[in-house]
KOLPANU-251312 format. One record per residue (C-alpha): residue in three letters; x, y, z. Coordinates in pm, whole numbers, plus 50000, padded with zeros to 5 digits. Layout:
N
<pt "ala",<X,Y,Z>>
...
// end
This chain:
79
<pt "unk",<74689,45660,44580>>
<pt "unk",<74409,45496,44337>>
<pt "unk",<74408,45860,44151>>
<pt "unk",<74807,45840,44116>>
<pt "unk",<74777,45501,44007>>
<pt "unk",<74474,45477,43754>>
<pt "unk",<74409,45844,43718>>
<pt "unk",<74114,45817,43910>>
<pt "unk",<73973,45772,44233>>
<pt "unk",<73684,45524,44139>>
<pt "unk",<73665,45346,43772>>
<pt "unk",<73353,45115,43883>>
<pt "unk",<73600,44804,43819>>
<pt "unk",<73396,44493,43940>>
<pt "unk",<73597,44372,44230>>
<pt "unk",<73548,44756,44370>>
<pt "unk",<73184,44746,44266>>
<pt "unk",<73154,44405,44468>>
<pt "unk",<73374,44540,44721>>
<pt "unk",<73147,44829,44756>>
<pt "unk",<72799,44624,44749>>
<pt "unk",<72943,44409,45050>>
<pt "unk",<72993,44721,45284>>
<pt "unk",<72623,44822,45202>>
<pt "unk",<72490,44525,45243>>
<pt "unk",<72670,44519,45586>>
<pt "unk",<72590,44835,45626>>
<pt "unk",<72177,44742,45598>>
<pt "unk",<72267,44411,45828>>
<pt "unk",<72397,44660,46093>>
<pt "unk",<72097,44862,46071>>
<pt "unk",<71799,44599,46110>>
<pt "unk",<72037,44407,46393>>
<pt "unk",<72003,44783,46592>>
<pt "unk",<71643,44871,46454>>
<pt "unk",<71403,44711,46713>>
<pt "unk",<71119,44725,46440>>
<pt "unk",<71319,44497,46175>>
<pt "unk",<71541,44264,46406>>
<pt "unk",<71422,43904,46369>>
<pt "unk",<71350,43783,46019>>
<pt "unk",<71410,44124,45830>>
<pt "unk",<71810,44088,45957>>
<pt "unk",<71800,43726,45872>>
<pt "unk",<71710,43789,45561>>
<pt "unk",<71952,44045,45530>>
<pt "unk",<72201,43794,45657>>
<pt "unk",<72172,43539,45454>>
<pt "unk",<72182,43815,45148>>
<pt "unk",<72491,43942,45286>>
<pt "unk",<72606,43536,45249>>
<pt "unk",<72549,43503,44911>>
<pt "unk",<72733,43848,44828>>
<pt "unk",<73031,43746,45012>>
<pt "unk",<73060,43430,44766>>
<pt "unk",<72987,43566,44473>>
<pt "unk",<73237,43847,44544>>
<pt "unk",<73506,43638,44642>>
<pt "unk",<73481,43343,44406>>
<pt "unk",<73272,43509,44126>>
<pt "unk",<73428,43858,44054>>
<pt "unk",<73805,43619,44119>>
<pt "unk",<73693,43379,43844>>
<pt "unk",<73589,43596,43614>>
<pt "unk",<73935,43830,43634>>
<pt "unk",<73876,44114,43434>>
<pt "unk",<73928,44479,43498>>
<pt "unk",<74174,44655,43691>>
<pt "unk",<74198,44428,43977>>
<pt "unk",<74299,44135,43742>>
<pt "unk",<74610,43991,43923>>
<pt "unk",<74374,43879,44167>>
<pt "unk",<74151,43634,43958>>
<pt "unk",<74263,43245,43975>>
<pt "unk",<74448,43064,43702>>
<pt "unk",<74320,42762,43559>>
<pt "unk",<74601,42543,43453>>
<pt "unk",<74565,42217,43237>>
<pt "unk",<74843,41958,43259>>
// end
């Protein structure tokens, strides 16, 4: 569908770049939550990484509203 649409499969927009760094952060999260070596502090860590990611792809990458993904970024309106 992307490849139809854009002529490509992946064009490294930043809301699919952010999109992408969320899975592997969850991705590392899943793995020190199953690793008995790095539970504890090492998944907190990752956690609370995982956090900040989340925010600054929803609200950051949204703000900024460039790139493909553009219809998706909030308007500021001034009355």
């Amino acid at each position: 569908m992307a490849n139809e649409a854009w002529g490509s499969y992946w064009s490294w927009d930043p809301k699919e770049t952010w999109a992408f760094i969320t899975w592997i952060v969850f991705a590392i999260y899943l793995h020190t939550r199953t690793n008995k070596n790095l539970q504890g502090a090492n998944s907190a860590i990752v956690a609370t990484l995982g956090f900040l990611i989340i925010w600054i792809c929803y609200f950051g990458v949204n703000l900024l509203g460039i790139g493909l993904h553009s219809y998706g970024s909030f308007t500021l309106t001034y009355s």
